[in-house]
C-alpha positions in Angstrom: 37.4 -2.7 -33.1 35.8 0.3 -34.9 33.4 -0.8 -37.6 33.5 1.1 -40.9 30.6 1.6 -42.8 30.2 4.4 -45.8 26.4 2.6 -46.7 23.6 4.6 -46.7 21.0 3.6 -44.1 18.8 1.1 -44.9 15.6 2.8 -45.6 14.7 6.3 -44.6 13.5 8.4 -41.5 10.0 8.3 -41.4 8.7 12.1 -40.3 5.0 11.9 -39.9 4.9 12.7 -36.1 5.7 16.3 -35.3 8.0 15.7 -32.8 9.7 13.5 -35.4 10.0 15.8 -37.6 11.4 18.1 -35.4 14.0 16.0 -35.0 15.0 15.9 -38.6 14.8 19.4 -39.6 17.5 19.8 -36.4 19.5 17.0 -38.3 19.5 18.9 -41.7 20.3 22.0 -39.8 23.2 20.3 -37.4 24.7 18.9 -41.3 26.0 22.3 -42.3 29.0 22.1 -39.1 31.0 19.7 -37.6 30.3 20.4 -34.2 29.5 17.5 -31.2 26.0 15.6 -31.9 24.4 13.5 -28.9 21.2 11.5 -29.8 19.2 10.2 -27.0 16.0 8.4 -26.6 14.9 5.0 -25.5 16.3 1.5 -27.0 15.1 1.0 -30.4 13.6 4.1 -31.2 16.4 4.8 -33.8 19.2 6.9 -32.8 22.1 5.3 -34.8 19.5 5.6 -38.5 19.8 9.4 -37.5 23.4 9.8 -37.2 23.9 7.6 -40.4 21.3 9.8 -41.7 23.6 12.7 -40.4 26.9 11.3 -41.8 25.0 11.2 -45.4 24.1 14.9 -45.8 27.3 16.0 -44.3 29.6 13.9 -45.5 32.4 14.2 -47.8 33.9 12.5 -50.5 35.0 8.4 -49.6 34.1 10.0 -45.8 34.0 6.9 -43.4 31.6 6.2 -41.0 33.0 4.5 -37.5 31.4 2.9 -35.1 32.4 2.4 -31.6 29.9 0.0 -29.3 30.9 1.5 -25.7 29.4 -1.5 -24.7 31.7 -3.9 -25.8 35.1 -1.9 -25.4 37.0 -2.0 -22.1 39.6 0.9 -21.8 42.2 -1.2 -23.0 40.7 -1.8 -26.2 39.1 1.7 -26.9 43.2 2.9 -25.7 43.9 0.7 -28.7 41.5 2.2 -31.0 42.0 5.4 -30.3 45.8 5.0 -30.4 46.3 3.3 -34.2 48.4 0.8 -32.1 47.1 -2.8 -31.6 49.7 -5.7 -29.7 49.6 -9.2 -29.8 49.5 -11.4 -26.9 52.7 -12.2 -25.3 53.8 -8.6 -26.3 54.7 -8.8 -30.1 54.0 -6.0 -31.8 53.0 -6.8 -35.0 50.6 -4.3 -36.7 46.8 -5.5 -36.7 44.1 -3.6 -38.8 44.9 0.2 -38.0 42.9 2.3 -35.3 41.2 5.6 -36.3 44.1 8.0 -36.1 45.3 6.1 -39.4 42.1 5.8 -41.0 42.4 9.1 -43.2 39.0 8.9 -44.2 37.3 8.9 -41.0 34.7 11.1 -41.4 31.9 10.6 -38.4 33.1 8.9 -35.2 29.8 7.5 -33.7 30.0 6.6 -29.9 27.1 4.2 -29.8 25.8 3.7 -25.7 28.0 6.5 -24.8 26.9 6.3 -21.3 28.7 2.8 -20.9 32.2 4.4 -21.1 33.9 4.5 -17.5 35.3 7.7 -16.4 38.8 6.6 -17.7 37.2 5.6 -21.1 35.7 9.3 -21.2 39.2 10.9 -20.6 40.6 8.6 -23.3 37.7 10.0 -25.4 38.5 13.3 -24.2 42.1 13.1 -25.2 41.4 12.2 -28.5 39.2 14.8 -29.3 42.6 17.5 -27.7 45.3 15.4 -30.5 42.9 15.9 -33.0 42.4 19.4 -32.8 39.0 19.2 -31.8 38.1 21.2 -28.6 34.9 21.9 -27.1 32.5 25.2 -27.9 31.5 26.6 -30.8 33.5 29.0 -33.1 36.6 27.4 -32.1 39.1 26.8 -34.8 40.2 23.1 -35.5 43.8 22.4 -36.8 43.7 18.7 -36.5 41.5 16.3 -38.6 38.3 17.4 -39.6 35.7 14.7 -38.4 32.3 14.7 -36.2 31.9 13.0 -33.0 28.0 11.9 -32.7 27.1 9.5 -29.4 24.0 7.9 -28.8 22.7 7.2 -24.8 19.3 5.8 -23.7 20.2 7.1 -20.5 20.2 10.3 -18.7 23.9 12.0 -19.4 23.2 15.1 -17.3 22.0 13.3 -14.4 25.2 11.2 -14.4 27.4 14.1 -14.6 25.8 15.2 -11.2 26.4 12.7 -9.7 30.2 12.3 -11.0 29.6 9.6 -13.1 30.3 11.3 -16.2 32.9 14.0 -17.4 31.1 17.8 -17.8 33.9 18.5 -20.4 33.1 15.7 -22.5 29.4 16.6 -22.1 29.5 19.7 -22.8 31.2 19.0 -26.2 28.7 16.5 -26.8 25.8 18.9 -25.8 26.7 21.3 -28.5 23.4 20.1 -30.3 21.1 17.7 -28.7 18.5 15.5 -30.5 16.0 13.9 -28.2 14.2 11.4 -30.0 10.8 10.3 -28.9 9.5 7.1 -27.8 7.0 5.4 -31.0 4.2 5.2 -28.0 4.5 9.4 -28.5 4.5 9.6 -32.3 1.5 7.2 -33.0 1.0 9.2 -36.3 4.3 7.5 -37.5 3.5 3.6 -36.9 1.1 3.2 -39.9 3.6 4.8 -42.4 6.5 2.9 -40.8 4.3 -0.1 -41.0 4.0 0.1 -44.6 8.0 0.6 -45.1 9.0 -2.4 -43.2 6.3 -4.4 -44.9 7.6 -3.7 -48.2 10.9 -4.1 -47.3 10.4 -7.1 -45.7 8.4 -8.8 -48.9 11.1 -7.7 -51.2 13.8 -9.8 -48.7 11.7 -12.4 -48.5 10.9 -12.6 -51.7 7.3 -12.4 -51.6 4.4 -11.1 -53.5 3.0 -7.3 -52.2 1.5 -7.5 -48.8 -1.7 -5.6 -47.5 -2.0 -4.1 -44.1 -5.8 -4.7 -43.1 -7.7 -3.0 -40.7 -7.6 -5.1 -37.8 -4.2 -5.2 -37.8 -3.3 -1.6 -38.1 -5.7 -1.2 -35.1 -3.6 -3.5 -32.6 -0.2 -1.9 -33.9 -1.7 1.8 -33.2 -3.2 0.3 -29.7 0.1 -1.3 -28.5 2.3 0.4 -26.3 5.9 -0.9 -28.3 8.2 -0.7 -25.5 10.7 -1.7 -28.0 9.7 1.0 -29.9 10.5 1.6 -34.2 13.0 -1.8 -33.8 10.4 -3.9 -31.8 7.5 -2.4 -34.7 10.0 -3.8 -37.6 10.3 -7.2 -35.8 6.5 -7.7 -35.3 6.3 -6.8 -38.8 8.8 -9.5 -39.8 6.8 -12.6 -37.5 3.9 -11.1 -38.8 4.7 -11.8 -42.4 6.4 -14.9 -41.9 3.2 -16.2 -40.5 1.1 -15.0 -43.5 3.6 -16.3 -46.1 1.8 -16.1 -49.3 -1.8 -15.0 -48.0 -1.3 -11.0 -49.5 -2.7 -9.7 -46.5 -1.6 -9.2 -42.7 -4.7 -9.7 -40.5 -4.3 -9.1 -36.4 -4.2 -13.2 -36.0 -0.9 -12.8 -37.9 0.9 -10.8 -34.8 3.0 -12.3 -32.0 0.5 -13.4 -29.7 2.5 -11.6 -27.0 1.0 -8.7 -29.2 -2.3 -9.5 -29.3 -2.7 -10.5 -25.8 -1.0 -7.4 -24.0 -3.6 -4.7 -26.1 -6.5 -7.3 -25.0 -5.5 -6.7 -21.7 -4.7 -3.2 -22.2 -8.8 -3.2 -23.5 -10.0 -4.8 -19.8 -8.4 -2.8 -17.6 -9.2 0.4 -19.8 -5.7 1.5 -20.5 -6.1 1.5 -24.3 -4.1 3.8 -25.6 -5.1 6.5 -27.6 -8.9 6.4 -26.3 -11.0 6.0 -23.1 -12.9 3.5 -25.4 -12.5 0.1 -25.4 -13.8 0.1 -29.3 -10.5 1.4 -30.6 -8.8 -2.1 -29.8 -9.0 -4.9 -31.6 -12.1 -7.0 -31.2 -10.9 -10.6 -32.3 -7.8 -9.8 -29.7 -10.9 -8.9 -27.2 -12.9 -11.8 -28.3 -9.9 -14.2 -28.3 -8.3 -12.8 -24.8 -11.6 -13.0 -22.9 -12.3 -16.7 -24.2 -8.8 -17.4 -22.1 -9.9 -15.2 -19.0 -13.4 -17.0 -18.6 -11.8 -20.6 -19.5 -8.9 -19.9 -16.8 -11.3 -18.7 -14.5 -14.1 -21.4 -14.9 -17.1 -18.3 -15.9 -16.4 -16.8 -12.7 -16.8 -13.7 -13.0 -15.3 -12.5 -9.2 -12.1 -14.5 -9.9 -11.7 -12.6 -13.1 -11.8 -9.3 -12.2 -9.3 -9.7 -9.4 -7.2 -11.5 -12.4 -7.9 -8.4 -14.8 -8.1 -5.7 -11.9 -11.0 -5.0 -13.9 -14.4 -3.8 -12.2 -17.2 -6.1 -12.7 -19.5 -3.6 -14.8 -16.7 -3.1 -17.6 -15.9 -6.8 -18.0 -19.7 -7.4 -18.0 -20.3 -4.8 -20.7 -17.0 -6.6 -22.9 -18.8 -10.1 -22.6 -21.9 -8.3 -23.4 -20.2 -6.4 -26.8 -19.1 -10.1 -27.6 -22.0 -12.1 -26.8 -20.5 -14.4 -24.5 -23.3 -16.4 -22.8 -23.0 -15.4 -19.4 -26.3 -15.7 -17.2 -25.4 -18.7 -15.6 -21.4 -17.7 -15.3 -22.7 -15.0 -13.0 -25.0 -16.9 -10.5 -22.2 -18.6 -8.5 
């Protein structure tokens, strides 16, 4: 079933990466019309914050805001949604919570995962949007009720219309203003400031006194590549605390070790991010990571490379930055 919200979102955008910021100036602008908003980008990287964020400076008066996970609605149950009409097993029909035709305050219909709709699913979508009076292009005149339709995809809509797999019409409605949202990896600028948000935010739910980011650790959350992008970064955050408890101050030792180890890795093989240079990682994640890698490969050097895919000269020159004793490691 549709899930009603009229909260604001819990905290705010966070705009310090151009390309995020781009984003949200083509929010504010999008706010002044109720034409079709799709939001793509990869898993986690925020897309329904900005169409709640969206909802807020458009919205009116006791406007809802309804959620529909394409995920977990088969055609049947997105008919029944979109219909106002639920029935009860062995075909009574006794009225169950209303669909959105009868929810007068319906104010922004978010598609969340739109891509997961099957073509059927997309013409009931379709539909809906005809009764309703909304019909696709701009400068068209709507007689039915007034409400957006804002859809979120990590996937590749156009591509799927090519290959039949998605309804142009519905696209093209959809398309009407496009926000592309960028993967956190892109927008580096915005991880210490985000950081900072979800720290706070997580003392005050936990209850605990003011929390300092140290240097070390900001260092491994700018080097790590956060394929799980701003959710996986508030997550980390949240272990990370937990860990520190009462200590006031969130060294890299605090991170999920999963953490630590893949920008330790990221240091051997030289794939860093943000620099050529190996300095720009963390050097107790170094120092910790290459203790394992000589331990698993009993100081020999050969085996560790080909574990690393490392070259010889650049894991010498880390033991060497970290004076690991290593004359005798190399003689065998």
């Amino acid at each position: 079933m549709g899930t009603v919200t009229d909260q604001p979102p819990y905290g705010q955008i966070v705009a310090c990466s151009p390309h995020v910021n781009a984003c949200l100036q083509q929010l504010i602008k999008a706010a002044s019309d109720d034409q079709g908003v799709l939001i793509s980008g990869e898993t986690g990287t925020g897309k329904e914050l900005f169409a709640r964020t969206l909802h807020q400076l458009r919205r009116r008066s006791s406007g809802d805001f309804v959620t529909l996970d394409c995920c977990a609605l088969n055609d049947r149950q997105l008919e029944q949604e979109l219909s106002g009409w639920h029935r009860r097993r062995g075909g009574n029909h006794d009225s169950l919570p209303p669909g959105l035709p009868a929810q007068a305050k319906l104010d922004t219909l978010f598609l969340d995962e739109v891509a997961e709709l099957s073509v059927s699913g997309q013409m009931l979508i379709h539909r809906f949007l005809q009764t309703q009076g909304h019909q696709p292009g701009p400068g068209r005149e709507k007689q039915g009720q007034s409400f957006r339709l804002v859809a979120a995809t990590s996937k590749d809509l156009d591509n799927l219309a090519r290959m039949g797999l998605f309804r142009v019409d519905l696209l093209s409605y959809l398309q009407q203003t496009h926000l592309c949202l960028p993967a956190l990896r892109d927008c580096r600028e915005n991880i210490e400031p985000l950081s900072r948000v979800f720290v706070e935010r997580c003392c005050e739910h936990y209850r605990l006194p003011s929390t300092e980011l140290t240097a070390d650790c900001l260092q491994i959350l700018n080097t790590y590549l956060w394929p799980g992008n701003v959710r996986e970064l508030a997550n980390v955050i949240d272990q990370a605390l937990l860990a520190a408890r009462y200590e006031q101050r969130l060294y890299a030792r605090h991170l999920p070790r999963h953490v630590r180890v893949q920008v330790a890795r990221q240091a051997v093989s030289g794939t860093a991010s943000g620099s050529d240079s190996v300095s720009d990682s963390s050097s107790s994640a170094e120092r910790d990571y290459l203790r394992q890698l000589m331990a698993r490969c009993g100081n020999n050097l050969t085996e560790a490379c080909l574990v690393t895919g490392t070259t010889p000269s650049r894991l010498y020159a880390l033991l060497k930055k970290h004076r690991f004793s290593f004359h005798a490691e190399f003689t065998r």
